[in-house]
C-alpha positions in Angstrom: 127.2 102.9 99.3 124.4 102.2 96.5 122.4 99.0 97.5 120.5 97.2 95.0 116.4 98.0 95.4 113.9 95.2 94.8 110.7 96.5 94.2 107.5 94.9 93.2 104.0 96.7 92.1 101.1 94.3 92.5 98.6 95.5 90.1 95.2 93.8 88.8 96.3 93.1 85.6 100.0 92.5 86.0 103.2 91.9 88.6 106.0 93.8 87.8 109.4 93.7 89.5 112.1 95.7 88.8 116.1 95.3 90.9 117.6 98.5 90.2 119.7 101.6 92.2 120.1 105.1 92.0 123.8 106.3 91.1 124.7 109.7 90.4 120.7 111.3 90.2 120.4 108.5 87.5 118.4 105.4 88.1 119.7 102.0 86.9 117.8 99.3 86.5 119.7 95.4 86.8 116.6 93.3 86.1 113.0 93.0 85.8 110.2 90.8 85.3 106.5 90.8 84.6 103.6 88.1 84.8 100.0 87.9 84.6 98.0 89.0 87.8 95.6 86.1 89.4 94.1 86.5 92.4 93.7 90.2 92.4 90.6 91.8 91.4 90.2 95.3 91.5 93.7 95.9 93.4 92.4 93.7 96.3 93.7 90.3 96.9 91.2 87.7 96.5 93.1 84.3 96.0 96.3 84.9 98.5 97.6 81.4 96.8 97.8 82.6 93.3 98.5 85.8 94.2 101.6 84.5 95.6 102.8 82.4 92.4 102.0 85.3 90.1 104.3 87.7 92.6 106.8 84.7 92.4 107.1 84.5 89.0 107.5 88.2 88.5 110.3 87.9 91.2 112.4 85.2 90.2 112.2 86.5 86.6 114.1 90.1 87.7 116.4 88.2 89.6 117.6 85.6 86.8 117.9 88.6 84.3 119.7 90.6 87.4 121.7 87.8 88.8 120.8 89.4 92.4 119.2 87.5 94.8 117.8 89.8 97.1 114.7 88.7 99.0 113.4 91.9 101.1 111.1 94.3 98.5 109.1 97.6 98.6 106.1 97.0 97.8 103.0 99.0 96.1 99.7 99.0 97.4 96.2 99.6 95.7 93.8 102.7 96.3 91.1 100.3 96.8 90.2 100.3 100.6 92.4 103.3 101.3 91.0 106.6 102.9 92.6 109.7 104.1 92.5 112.4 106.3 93.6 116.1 108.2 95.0 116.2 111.1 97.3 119.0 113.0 99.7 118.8 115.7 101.5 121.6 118.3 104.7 121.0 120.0 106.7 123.4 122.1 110.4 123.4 121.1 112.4 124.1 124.5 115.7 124.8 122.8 114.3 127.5 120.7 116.0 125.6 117.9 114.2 123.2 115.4 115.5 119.7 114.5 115.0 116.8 112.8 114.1 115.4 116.3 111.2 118.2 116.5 109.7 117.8 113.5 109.3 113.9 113.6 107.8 115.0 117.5 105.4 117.3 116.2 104.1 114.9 113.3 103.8 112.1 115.7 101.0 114.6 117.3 99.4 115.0 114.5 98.9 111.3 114.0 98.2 111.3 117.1 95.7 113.5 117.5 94.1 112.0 114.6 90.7 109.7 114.9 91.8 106.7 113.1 89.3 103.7 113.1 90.3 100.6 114.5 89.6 98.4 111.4 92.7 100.8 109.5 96.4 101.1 109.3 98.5 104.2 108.9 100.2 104.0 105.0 101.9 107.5 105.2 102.1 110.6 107.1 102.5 113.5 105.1 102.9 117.3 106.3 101.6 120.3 103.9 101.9 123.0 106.3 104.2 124.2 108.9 104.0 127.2 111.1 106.5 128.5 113.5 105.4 131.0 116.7 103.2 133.6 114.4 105.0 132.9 110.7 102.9 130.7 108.3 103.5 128.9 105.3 106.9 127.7 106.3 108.4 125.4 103.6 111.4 123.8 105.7 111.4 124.9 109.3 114.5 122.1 109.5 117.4 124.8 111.7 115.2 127.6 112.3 114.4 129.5 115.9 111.3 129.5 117.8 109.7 128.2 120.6 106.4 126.7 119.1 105.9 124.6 116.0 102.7 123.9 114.1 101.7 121.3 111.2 98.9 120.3 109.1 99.3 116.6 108.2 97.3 114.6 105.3 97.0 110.9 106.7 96.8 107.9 104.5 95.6 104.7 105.5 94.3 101.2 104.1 91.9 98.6 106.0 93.9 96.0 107.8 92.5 93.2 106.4 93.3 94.4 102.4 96.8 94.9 104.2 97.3 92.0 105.6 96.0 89.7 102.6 98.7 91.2 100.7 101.3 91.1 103.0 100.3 87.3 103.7 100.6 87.1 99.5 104.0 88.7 99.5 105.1 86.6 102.3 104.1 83.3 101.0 106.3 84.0 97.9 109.3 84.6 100.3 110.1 87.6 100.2 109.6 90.1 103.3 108.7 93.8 103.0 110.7 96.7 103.8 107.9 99.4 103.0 104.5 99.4 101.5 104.1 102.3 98.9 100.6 103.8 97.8 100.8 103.4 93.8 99.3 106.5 92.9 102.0 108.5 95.5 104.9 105.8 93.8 103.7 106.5 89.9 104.1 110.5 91.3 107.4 110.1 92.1 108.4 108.4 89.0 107.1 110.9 86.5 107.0 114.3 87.8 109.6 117.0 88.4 110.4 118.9 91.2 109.1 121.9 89.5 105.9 120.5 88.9 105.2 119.3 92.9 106.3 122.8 93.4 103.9 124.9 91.0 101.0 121.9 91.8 100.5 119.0 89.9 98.0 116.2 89.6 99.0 112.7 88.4 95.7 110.8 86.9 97.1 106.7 86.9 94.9 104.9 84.9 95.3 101.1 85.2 93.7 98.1 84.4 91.1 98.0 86.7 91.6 100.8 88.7 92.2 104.6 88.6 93.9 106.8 91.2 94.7 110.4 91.7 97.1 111.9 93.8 97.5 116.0 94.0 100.7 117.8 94.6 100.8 121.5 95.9 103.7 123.1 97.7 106.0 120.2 97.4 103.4 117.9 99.5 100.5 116.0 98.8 97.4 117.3 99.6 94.5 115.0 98.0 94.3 111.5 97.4 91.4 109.1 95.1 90.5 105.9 94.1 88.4 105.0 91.3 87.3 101.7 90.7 87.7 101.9 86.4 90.3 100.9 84.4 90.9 99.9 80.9 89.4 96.1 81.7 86.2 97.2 81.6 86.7 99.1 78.2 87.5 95.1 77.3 84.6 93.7 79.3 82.1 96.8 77.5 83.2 95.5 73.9 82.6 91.9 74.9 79.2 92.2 75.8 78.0 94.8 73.4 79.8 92.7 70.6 79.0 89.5 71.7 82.6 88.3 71.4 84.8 86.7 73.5 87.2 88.4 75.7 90.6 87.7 74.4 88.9 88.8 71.1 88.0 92.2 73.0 91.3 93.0 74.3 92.7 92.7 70.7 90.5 94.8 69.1 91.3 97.7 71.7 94.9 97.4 71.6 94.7 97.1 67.8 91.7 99.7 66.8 91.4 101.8 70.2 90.7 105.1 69.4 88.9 108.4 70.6 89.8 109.8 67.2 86.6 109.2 64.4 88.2 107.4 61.7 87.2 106.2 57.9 84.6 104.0 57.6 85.0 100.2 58.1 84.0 96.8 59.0 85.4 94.1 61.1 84.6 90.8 61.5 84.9 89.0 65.1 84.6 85.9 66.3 81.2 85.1 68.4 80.7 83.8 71.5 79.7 80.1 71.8 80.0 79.4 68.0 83.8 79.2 66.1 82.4 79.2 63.1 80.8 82.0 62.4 81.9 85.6 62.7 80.1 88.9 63.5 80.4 92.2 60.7 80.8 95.0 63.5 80.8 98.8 62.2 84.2 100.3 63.3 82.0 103.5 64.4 80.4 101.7 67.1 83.8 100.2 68.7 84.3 103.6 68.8 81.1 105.0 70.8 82.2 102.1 73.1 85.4 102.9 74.0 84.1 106.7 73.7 81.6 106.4 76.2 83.7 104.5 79.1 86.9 107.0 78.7 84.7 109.6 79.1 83.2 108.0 81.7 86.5 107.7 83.9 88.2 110.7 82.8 84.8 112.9 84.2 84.9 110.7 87.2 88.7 112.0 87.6 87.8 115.5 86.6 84.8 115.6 89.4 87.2 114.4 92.4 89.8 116.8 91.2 86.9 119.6 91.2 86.4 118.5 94.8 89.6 118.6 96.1 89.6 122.3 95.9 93.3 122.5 94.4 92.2 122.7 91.0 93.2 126.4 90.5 96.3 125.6 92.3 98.0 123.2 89.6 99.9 125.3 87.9 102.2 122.6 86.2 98.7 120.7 85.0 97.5 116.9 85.3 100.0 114.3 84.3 98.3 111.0 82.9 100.0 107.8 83.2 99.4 104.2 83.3 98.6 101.6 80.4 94.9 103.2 79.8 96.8 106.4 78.0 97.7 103.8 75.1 94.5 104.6 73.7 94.9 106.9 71.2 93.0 110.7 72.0 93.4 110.0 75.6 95.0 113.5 76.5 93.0 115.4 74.0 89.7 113.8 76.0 91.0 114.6 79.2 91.3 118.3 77.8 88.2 119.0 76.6 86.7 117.3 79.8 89.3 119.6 81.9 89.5 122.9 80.0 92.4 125.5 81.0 94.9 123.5 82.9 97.6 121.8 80.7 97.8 118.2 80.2 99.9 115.9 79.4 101.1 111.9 78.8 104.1 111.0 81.7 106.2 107.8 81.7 109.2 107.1 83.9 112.8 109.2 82.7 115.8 109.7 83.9 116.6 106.1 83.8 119.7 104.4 82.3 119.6 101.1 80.1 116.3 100.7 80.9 114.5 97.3 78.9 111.9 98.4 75.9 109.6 96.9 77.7 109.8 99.1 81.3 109.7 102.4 78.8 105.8 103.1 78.9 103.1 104.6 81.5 102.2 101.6 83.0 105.4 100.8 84.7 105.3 104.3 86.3 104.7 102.6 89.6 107.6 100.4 89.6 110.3 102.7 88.9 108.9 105.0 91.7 109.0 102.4 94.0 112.7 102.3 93.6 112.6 106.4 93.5 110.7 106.3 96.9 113.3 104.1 98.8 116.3 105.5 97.4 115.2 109.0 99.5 112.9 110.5 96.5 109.7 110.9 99.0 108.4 113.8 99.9 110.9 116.1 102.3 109.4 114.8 105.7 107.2 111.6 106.4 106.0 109.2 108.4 106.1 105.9 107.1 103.5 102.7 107.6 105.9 101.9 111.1 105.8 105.4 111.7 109.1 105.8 111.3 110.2 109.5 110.5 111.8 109.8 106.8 113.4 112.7 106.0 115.4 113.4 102.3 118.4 115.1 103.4 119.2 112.2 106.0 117.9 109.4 105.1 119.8 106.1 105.6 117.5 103.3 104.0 119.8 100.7 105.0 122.8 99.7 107.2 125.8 98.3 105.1 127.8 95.6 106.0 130.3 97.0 107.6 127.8 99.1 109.8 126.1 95.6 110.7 129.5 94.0 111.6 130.4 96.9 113.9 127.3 97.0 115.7 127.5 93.2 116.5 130.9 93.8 118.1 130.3 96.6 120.2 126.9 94.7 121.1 129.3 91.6 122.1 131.6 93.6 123.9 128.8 95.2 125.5 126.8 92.3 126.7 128.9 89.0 126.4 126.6 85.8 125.6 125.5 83.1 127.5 125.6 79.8 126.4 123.6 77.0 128.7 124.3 73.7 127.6 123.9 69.8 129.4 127.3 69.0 130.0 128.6 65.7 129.2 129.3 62.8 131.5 133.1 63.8 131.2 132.6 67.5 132.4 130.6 66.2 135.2 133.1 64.1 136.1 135.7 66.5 135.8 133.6 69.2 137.8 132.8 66.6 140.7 136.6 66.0 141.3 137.1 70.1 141.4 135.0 70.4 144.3 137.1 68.2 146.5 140.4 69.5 145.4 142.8 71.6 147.7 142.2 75.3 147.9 145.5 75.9 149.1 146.7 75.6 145.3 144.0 78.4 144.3 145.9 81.4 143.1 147.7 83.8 145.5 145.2 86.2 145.0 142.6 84.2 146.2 144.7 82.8 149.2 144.8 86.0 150.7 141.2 86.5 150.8 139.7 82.8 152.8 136.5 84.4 152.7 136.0 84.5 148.9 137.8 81.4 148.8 135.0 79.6 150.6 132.4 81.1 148.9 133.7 80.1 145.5 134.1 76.3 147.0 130.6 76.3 148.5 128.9 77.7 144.9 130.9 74.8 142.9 128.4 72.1 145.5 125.5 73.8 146.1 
């Protein structure tokens, strides 16, 4: 049975949840809403009281417009503070046969072989390469015979205290967390194909204020980066070159933002500190300003992919998502700065009545939020409670019947106990059934004087 998904991605520039469910390979989305991030800078929580209202507000918007009240989310998490590693793991498999039961064993070595410092917690587990007795590069060893397994595991993890500030944030607006999603794995999800994860892909998500790269090969991920840069500091760049204010800023980039040279022309913006006066700017030098910081980021990108060492193995190309693409030349920047690989602009598909408003890059996280817990992850994975997921049997939740069935074996099982204070009546009652006559105990107790007076002397002492 379909259950509706609440999921939320807490970004630095906005909140955005989304209720919606997969049914029939198509995703469905009930509600959503969206509010203006404070007390997150730089996908960190800084303010866990206004980052709780601005979650909140995004919340109780999707569920008015849904008419769902669900209050247990998956959340998204920043790159910021996150770091990953390799780590392998060897198990024998004394049936000769391998199960789902082995594989989660032989990834649970691999974490735990793994030197994870104390200050971090494990976000995701995620195996690249398996190996079985002497054959390598097995893609599914689910069902196959052997008597040793191998695995190569790339381990994501996030400081504890960014993790707990935004579980405390999430929290305070009342709802509780099912699973906590890196952004740049959940914006994968959301806007590449099976074919590309296959053939190697790399998905650049360019925020607000930050940037993140995640790099598919084989079906797995392999690579993971964060990059402090987002579209913001385009806005901040033209504030203080221009000397206007920031509101101005962000208009002028949403309006005139462009990588593109274009015809000659003057604006006129407001200054800072004075309202009546305005400043003549050429339109050539908003230009070199947003010029300079795309290139910027986009080189930044280009450089960690470089030293990933997948590069030559992407054959499906980057992907670019996330509200920074708006700017018009984006992809043709990101091409000349990354010659020979295909490029292109991704946003979320395969999604039914879905609002104007979620159809663009930078909601790429949300809807692979709801991707992710619906069973889209990657084929095997440990999650942040390093609890085994698996695609072909995954259960993300019990329904109600599967509750109610469990609480009635559970109370056939093991009967409850009840301790009370009796009332004065009971006691009453109770003292007089110490002193009354045994003789009119049932006949199966009469014929056994020994229980008899062991039940009498319990009932006074």
């Amino acid at each position: 049975m379909n259950m509706p998904i609440l999921a939320i991605d807490i970004g630095s520039t906005k909140i955005c949840a989304i209720i919606g469910e997969m049914k029939n390979g198509h995703m469905e989305i009930a509600g959503h809403g969206i509010s203006k991030s404070h007390g997150i800078k730089k996908g960190a929580i800084s303010n866990i009281e206004l980052a709780s209202k601005s979650i909140k507000d995004a919340v109780d918007d999707a569920k008015r417009v849904a008419g769902i009240n669900l209050t247990r989310a998956t959340i998204s998490i920043s790159g910021a503070y996150v770091k990953s590693l390799k780590s392998s793991g060897v198990v024998n498999i004394p049936n000769q046969e391998i199960s789902i039961n082995e594989i989660n064993r032989v990834m649970q070595t691999a974490l735990y072989n793994a030197n994870i410092p104390n200050e971090f917690e494990i976000l995701h587990v995620l195996p690249y390469k398996f190996k079985i007795d002497e054959q390598d590069f097995i893609e599914d060893p689910n069902g196959m015979n052997a008597s040793r397994m191998e695995v190569d595991t790339h381990i994501i993890m996030t400081s504890k205290s960014n993790l707990g500030n935004l579980k405390k944030a999430v929290h305070a607006a009342g709802i509780d967390i099912a699973r906590v999603v890196l952004s740049g794995y959940a914006s994968s999800l959301a806007i590449t194909t099976e074919d590309d994860k296959e053939r190697g892909v790399a998905v650049m998500d360019l925020g607000g204020q930050t940037s993140n790269l995640i790099v598919h090969v084989g079906n797995a991920i392999q690579y993971n980066d964060f990059l402090s840069v987002g579209s913001n500091h385009i806005t901040n760049d033209l504030s203080v070159a221009l000397h206007t204010p920031l509101e101005a800023a962000e208009e002028l980039k949403i309006i005139k933002g462009s990588l593109f040279q274009k015809e000659p022309e003057e604006l006129h913006l407001p200054i800072i500190g004075d309202d009546t006066k305005v400043n003549p700017v050429s339109l050539d030098i908003v230009h070199s300003i947003i010029y300079s910081r795309m290139e910027e980021t986009l080189g930044l990108l280009a450089h960690s992919l470089e030293q990933s060492g997948l590069r030559n193995q992407l054959g499906a190309g980057v992907v670019l998502t996330g509200g920074m693409t708006h700017i018009e030349g984006t992809r043709e920047l990101a091409q000349a700065l990354m010659p020979n690989i295909p490029i292109r602009i991704g946003k979320p598909t395969n999604i039914t009545n879905i609002s104007e408003d979620l159809d663009a890059p930078e909601f790429s996280t949300v809807v692979g939020l709801i991707a992710y817990e619906s069973g889209g992850h990657t084929e095997y994975e440990l999650d942040g409670s390093k609890t085994m997921l698996h695609s072909k049997e995954y259960h993300p939740k019990r329904s109600l019947q599967d509750i109610a069935n469990i609480q009635t074996v559970e109370s056939m099982v093991k009967p409850k106990i009840s301790v009370s204070t009796p009332s004065f009546e009971e006691e009453r009652v109770n003292s007089n059934d110490l002193f009354k006559d045994l003789s009119q105990e049932p006949k199966n107790n009469k014929n056994n004087p020994v229980q008899n007076f062991m039940q009498w002397a319990s009932k006074i002492f």
